[in-house]
C-alpha positions in Angstrom: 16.8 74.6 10.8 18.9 74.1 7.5 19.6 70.1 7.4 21.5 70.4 4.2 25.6 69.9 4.6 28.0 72.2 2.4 31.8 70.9 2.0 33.9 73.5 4.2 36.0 74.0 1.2 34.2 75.0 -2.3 35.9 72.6 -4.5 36.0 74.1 -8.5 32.3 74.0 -10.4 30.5 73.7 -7.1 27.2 74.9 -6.8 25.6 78.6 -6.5 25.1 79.7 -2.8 22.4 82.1 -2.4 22.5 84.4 1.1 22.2 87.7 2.7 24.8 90.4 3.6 24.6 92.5 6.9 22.3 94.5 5.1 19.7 92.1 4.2 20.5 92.2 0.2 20.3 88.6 -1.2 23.5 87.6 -3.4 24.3 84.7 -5.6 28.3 83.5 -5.3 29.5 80.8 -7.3 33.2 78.9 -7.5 35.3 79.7 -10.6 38.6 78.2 -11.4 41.4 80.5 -13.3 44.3 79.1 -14.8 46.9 78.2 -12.3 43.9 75.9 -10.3 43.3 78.9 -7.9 39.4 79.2 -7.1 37.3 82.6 -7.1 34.1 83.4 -5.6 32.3 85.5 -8.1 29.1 87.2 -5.9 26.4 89.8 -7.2 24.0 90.8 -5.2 20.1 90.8 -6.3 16.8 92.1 -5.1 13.5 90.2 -5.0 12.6 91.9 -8.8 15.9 91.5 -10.2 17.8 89.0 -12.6 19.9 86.8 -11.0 22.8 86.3 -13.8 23.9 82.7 -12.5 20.3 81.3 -12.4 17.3 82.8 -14.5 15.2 85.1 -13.0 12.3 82.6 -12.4 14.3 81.8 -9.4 12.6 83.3 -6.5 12.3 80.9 -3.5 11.7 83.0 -0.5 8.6 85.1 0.1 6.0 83.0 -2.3 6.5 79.6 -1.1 4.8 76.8 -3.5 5.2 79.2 -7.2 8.8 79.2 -7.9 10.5 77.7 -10.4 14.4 77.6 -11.4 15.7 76.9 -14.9 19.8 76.0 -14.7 22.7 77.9 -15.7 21.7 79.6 -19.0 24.8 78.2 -21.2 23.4 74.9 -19.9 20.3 75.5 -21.4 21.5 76.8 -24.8 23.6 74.1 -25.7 21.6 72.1 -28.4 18.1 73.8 -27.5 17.3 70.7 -26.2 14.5 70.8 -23.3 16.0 70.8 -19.6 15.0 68.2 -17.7 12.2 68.8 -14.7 12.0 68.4 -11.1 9.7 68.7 -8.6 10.9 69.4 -5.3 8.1 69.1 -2.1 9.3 70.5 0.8 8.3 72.5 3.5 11.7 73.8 5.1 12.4 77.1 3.1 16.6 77.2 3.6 16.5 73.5 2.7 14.4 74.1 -0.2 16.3 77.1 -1.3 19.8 75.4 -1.0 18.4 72.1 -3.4 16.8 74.5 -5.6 20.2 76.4 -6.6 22.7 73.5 -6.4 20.3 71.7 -9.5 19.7 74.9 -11.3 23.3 75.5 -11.5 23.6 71.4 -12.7 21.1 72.7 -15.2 17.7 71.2 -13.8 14.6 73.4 -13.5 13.2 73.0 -10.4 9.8 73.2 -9.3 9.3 73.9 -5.4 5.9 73.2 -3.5 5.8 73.9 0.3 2.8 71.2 1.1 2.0 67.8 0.1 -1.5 69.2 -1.0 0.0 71.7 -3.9 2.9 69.3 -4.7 0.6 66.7 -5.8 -1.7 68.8 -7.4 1.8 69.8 -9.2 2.8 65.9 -9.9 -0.4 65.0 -11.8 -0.4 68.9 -14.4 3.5 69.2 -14.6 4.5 65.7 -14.9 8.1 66.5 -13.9 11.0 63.7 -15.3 11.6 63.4 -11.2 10.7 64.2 -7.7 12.4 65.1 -4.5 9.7 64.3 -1.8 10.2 64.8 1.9 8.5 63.0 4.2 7.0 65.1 6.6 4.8 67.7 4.9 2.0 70.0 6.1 -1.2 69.0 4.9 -0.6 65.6 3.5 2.8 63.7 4.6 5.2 62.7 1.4 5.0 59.2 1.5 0.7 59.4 1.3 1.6 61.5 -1.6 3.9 59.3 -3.2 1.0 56.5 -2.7 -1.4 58.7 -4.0 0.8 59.0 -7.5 1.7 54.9 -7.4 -2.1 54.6 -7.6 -2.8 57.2 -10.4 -0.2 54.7 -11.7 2.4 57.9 -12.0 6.0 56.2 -12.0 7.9 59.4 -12.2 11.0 58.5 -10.0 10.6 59.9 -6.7 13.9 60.4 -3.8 12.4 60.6 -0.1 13.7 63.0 2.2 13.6 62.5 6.0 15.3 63.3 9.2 13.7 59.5 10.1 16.7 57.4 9.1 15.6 54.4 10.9 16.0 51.1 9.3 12.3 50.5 9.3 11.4 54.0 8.0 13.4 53.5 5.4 11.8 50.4 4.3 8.4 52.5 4.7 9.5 54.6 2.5 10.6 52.4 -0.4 7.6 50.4 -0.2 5.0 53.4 0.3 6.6 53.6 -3.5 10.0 55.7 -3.4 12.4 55.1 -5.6 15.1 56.2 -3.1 15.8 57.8 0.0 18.1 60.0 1.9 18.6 61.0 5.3 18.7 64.3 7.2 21.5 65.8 7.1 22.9 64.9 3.8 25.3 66.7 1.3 23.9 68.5 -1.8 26.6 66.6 -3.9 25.0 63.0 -3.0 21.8 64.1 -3.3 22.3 65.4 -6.7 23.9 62.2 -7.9 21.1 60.3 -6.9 18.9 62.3 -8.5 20.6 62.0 -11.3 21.2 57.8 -10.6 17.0 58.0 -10.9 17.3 59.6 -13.9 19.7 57.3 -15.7 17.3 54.4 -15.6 15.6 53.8 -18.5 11.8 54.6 -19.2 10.1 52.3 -17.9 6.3 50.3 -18.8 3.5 52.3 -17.7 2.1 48.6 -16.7 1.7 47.8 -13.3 2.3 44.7 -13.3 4.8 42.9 -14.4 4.5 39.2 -16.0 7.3 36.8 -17.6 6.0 33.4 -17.6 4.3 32.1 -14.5 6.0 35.1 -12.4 4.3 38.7 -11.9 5.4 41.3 -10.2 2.7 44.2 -9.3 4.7 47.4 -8.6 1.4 49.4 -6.9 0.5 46.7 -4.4 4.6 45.7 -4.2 3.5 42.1 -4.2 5.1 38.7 -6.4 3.7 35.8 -7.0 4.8 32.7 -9.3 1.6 31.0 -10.5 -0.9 30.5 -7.3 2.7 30.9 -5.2 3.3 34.1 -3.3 6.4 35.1 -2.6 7.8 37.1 -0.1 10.4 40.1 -1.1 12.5 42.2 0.8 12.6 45.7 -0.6 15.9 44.9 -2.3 14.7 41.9 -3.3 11.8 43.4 -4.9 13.4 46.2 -6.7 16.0 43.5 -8.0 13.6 41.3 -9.4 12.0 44.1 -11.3 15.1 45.2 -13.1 15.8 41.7 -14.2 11.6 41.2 -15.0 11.8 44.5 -17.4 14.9 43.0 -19.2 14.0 39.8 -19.1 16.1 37.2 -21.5 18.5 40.0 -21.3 22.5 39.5 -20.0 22.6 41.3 -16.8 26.3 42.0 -15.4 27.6 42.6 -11.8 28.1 46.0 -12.9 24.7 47.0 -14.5 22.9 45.7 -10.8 25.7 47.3 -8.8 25.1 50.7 -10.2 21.3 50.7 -11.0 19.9 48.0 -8.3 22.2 49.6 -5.4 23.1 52.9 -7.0 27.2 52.2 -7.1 29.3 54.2 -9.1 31.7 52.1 -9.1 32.3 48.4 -8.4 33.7 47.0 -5.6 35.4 43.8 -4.4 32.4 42.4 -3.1 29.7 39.4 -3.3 26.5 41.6 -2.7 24.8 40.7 -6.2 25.8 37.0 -5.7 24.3 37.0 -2.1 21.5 38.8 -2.8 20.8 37.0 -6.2 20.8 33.1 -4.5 18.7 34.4 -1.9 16.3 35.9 -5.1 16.6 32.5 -6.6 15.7 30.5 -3.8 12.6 32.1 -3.7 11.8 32.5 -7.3 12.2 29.0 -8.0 10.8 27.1 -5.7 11.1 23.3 -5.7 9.9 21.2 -8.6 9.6 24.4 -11.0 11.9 25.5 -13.4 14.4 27.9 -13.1 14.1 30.9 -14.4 16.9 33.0 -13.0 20.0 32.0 -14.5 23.9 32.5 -13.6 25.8 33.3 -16.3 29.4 32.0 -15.4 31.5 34.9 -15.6 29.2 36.9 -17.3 26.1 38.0 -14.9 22.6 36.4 -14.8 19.2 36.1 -16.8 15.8 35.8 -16.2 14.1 33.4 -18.3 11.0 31.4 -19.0 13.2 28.6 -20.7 16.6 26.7 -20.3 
């Protein structure tokens, strides 16, 4: 069963659908908007040897599960010659696999697809893809042991988790296993590519795995902080918090920068989240008698820093 959800209207620029007719021929359609606003489909059908004109011809999901691999929209790949960026998708459902697999070609992604946590690790450590799309139940080996397995090759290629298990708990298993994100079953293609592309906006991170400033380290395989001899106990929030403002320490940190790359916001709303969540992040930080080291910039944001 397909657990991906289309909008019932195709809105202008959406993404390529790939089908079948009554006659079993495959076809590519894809939205196009003429002057006036009105919206055509523009189809062409395709058989398993042919070109696809919307997506290159290295696009060819069903019937060789694990081998395919789907450049973008070719005017998106012209423009500046400038290297597209990779992702590996791991996922055993074919129609789901097939539906992610066009919508990021046609954003200009090419797309890796392996059917089994075995081949899509194997795939992780050669291809070293800029991102990963993971689900979590996989034939083989499940997602999140392969997602531990990378964390431990100390691989930090951002990694969005997949899984009809949208539990509170699972999805804390699933950020602290080591994803990055995660997204429930069913989900829209349109959210799911701008996460993807949220991961991809953060910058490039240390290859360290730890992280130290000051007394404080953070160790991002084991998921564990301590302050001197002091452990202290994070929430996954908490955690991924305290890392942003650890790899930018003495750095001004606004509302806005946390809201959109701690919590993913594209916007930013009328709320106290970063507040909240930041005194309960100090509390902990800076324990009694010991400096403070996270800082609240009146107006401004906050700072983490050794001194005054």
């Amino acid at each position: 069963m397909c657990l991906v959800e289309r909008p019932t209207a195709l809105a202008p620029g959406g993404g390529v659908q790939i089908g079948r007719n009554e006659d079993g021929v495959r076809h590519a359609s894809c939205p196009r908007t003429e002057a006036g606003g009105a919206v055509l489909l523009f189809s062409m059908a395709f058989g398993a040897g042919e070109i696809m004109p919307l997506v290159s011809s290295k696009h060819m999901i069903p019937g060789n599960p694990g081998s395919s691999t789907a450049p973008g929209v070719d005017g998106i790949v012209a423009a500046g010659n400038e290297p597209m960026t990779k992702v590996l998708l791991i996922e055993d459902d074919s129609e789901t696999a097939e539906e992610i697999t066009a919508e990021l070609a046609d954003r200009g992604f090419e797309v890796e697809w392996s059917a089994s946590g075995i081949e899509g690790l194997d795939k992780a450590r050669s291809s070293r893809p800029d991102a990963m799309i993971v689900d979590r139940l996989l034939p083989g080996m499940d997602g999140l042991t392969v997602i531990e397995a990378l964390r431990k090759d100390q691989v930090r290629t951002p990694v969005l988790v997949l899984s009809a298990l949208g539990a509170v708990d699972d999805r804390v298993r699933g950020l602290r296993m080591g994803g990055d994100d995660y997204l429930t079953k069913p989900f829209a293609l349109v959210e799911l590519v701008a996460r993807v592309e949220a991961l991809l906006r953060r910058p490039v991170e240390s290859r360290e795995t730890t992280l130290r400033v000051g007394a404080l380290e953070l160790d991002l395989i084991e998921r564990t902080a301590k302050r001197g001899e002091r452990v202290i106990d994070l929430l996954p929030r908490e955690f991924r918090l305290l890392e942003y403002m650890m790899q930018r320490s003495d750095q001004l940190l606004t509302r806005a920068m946390l809201l959109e790359e701690v919590w993913n916001y594209k916007f930013v709303p009328a709320t106290n989240l970063v507040d909240v969540h930041m005194g309960r992040l100090r509390h902990k930080v800076d324990g009694p008698g010991e400096s403070p080291m996270i800082h609240n910039v009146r107006g401004a944001g906050f700072i983490l820093r050794t001194g005054p």
